[in-house]
C-alpha positions as CSV (number, residue, x, y, z in Angstrom):
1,X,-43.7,7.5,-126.7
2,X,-43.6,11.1,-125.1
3,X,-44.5,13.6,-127.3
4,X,-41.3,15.6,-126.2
5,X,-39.4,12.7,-127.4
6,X,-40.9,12.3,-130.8
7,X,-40.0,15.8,-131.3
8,X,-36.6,15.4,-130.8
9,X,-36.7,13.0,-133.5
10,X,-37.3,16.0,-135.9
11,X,-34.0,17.5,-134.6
12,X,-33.0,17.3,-137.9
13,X,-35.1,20.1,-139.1
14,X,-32.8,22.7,-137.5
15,X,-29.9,21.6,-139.4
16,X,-32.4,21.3,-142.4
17,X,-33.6,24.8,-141.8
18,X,-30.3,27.3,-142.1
19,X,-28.9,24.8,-145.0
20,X,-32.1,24.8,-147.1
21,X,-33.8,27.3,-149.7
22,X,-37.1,27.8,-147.1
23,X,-39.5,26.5,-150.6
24,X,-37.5,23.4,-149.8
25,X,-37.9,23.0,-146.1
26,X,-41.7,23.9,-146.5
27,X,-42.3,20.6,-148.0
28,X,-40.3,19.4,-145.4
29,X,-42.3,20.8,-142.6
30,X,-45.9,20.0,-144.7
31,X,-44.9,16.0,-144.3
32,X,-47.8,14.8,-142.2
33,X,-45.7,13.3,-139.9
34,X,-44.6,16.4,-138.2
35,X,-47.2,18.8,-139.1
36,X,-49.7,16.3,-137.2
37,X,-47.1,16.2,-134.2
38,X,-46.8,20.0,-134.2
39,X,-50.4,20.0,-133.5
40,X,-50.6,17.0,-131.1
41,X,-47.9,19.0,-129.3
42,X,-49.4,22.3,-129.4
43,X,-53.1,20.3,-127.9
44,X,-51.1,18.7,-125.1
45,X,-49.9,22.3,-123.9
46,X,-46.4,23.0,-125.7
47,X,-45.3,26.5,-126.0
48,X,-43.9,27.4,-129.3
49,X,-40.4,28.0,-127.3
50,X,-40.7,24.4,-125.8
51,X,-41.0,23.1,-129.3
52,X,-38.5,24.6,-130.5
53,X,-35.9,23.8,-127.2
54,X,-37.2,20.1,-128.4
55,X,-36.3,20.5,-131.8
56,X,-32.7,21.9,-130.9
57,X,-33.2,25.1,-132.6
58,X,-31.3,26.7,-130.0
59,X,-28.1,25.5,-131.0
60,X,-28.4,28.1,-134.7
61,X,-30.5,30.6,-133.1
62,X,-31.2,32.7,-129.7
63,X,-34.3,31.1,-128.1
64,X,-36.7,34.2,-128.5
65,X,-35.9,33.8,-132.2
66,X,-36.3,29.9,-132.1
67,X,-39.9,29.9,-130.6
68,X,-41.0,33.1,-133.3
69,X,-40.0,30.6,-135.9
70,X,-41.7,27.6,-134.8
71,X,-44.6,30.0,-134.6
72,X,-44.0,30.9,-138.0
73,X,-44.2,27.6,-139.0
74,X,-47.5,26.6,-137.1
75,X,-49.0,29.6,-139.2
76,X,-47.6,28.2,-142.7
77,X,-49.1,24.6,-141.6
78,X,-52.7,26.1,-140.5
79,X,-52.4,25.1,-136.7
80,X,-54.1,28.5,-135.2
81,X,-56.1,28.5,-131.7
82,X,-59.8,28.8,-131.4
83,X,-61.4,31.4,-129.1
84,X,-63.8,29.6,-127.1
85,X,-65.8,31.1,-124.2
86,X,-67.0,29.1,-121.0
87,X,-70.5,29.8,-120.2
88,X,-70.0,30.6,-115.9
89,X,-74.0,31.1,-115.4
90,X,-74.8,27.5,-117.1
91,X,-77.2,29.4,-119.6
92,X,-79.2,30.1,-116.5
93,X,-79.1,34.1,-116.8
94,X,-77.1,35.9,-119.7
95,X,-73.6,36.1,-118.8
96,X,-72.4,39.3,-117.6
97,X,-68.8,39.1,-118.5
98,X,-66.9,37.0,-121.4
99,X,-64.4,34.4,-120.0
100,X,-62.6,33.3,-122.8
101,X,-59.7,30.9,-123.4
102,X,-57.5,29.5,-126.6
103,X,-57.2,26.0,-127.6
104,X,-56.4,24.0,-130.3
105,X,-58.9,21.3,-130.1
C-alpha cells in the first residue's frame, strides 16, 4: 500500500488532536505504528505540509499551521535530518567547496 494511503489511515489523529490533553495524544503519536510511518514518509520525500494534507489536518487548522505541527511532532518523536556532504572531487584533491544535502536515512 502507498504510503500516502497509509497515512490517511491515521486521519484520526486530527480529530484526536484538538479533543485531547496533548500528554494524551503523545502516547498516541509514540505508537510505533505511526512514528515508524512518519519516518518512512519523511525517507520517501514527504514534506511536513504533505503529511499533514494526508492526515486531514486541514480540516481544524490553516495549512501553514498544519505542516508546523506535524513538524512539531517529528521533533517530539526524534525524526531529525542528517547533514551529509557529497564528496564532488572523489577524494582525488581536497574539495574546494562543501555541497551538502539533508536526509533522513
Amino acid at each position: 500500500m502507498l504510503v500516502n494511503e497509509r497515512l490517511k489511515e491515521f486521519s484520526w489523529l486530527a480529530e484526536y488532536y484538538s479533543g485531547s490533553e496533548y500528554s494524551e495524544f503523545l502516547e498516541a503519536i509514540e505508537a510505533p505504528e505511526f512514528s515508524t510511518l512518519l519516518l518512512e514518509a519523511k525517507t520517501y520525500g514527504f514534506s511536513d505540509f504533505q503529511i499533514a494534507r494526508a492526515l486531514g489536518l486541514e480540516a481544524d487548522m490553516k495549512m501553514e499551521r498544519a505542516g508546523l505541527t506535524v513538524r512539531k511532532w517529528r521533533q517530539e518523536l526524534g525524526i531529525m535530518p542528517t547533514v551529509n556532504q557529497i564528496d564532488t572531487l572523489a577524494a582525488e584533491y581536497p574539495a574546494q567547496t562543501n555541497y551538502l544535502y539533508l536526509s533522513y536515512l
